[in-house]
N, C-alpha and C positions, 0 to 999 in steps of 0.2 A: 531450563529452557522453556521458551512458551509454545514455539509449533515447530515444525520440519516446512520448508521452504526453496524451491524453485527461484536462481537470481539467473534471468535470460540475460544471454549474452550481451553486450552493447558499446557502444562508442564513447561512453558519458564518462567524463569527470567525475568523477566519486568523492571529492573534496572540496569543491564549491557548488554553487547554492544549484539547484535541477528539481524538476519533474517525477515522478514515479506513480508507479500506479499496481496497485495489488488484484491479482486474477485468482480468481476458486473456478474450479472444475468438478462439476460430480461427475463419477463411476460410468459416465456415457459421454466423458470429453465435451462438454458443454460448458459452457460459461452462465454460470449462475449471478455473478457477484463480481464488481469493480467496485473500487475507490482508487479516485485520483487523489497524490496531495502533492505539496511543496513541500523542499525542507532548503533553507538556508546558507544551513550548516553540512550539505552533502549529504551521502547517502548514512551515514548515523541514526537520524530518525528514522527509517524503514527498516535498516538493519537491528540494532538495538534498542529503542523505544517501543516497538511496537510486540518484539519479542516479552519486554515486560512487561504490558502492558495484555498481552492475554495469559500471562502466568500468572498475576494477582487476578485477574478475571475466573480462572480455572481455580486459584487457591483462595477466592473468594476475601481476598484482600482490596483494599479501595483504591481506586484509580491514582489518586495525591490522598496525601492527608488532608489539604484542605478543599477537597473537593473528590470525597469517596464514590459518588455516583457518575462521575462524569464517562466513564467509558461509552467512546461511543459506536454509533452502528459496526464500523467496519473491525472495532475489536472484537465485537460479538458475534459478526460473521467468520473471521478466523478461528476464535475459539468454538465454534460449532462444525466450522470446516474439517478442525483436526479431531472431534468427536466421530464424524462421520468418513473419514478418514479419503477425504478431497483433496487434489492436488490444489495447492498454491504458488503461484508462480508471483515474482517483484520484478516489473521491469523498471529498470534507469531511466526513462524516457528521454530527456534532452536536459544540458545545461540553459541555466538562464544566466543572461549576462550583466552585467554591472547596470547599463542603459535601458533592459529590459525590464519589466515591470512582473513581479513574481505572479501577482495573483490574476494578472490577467494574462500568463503565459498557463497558469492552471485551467482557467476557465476556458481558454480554447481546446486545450487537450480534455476537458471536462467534457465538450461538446461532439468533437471528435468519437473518444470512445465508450465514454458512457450511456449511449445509447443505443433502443433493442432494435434490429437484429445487430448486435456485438458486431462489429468489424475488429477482422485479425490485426493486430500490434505489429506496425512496421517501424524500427527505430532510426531510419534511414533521416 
C-alpha cells in the first residue's frame, strides 16, 4: 500500500468519467497542498493509481518502465505527507458528462480551489 487516505463523503458516480482532487493537512488542520485531476475512467485513477504510484516513489522504483522519472509533484507531496504523518483527504468532486468537456470541467475546479486562501470543499 502507498499511503492511508481520507475519501470525503459525496454524490459522485464512481464509474464514469469525474473530477477529484487530493487535500494534505499538516498537524494544525491547515491545507498545505491540492491537486486537482480528471480521471475518465472513474474514481480508479485516485483510488489505485496514485496508491502505486507513491509505493515505487517510497521503494524508489520508477514511475513506468518507460519513463522512470516521471513522478510528478503531487506523488511527491503524498509520499512526503505520509512521512510526516498528514492527513490526506480525496474528494469525488463532480461527474463530467458525455457533452462536457473533461479538461475544461478541471480547469474550473483548478480555479475554484486551487487557490490561496484555500476555500473549504463544497461537493454540493
Amino acid at each position: 500500500m502507498g499511503f492511508t487516505y481520507f475519501e470525503m463523503p459525496n454524490d459522485v458516480d464512481d464509474s464514469i468519467p469525474l473530477i477529484y482532487m487530493w487535500e494534505i493537512r499538516n498537524h494544525r488542520d491547515e491545507v498545505v497542498y491540492r491537486d486537482v485531476g480528471r480521471s475518465l475512467h472513474g474514481a480508479k485513477r485516485p483510488r489505485v493509481d496514485y496508491q502505486r504510484n507513491v509505493a515505487n516513489l517510497r521503494d524508489g522504483l520508477p514511475y513506468r518502465p518507460g519513463n522512470p522519472n516521471g513522478f510528478r509533484e503531487v506523488h511527491r507531496w503524498l509520499y512526503q505527507a505520509t512521512l510526516e504523518g498528514f492527513a490526506i483527504k480525496l474528494y469525488l468532486l463532480r461527474n463530467v458528462d458525455d457533452r462536457d468537456d473533461i479538461n475544461e470541467a478541471k480547469q474550473s475546479v483548478q480555479a475554484l480551489y486551487l487557490t490561496e486562501p484555500y476555500l473549504p470543499v463544497t461537493t454540493d
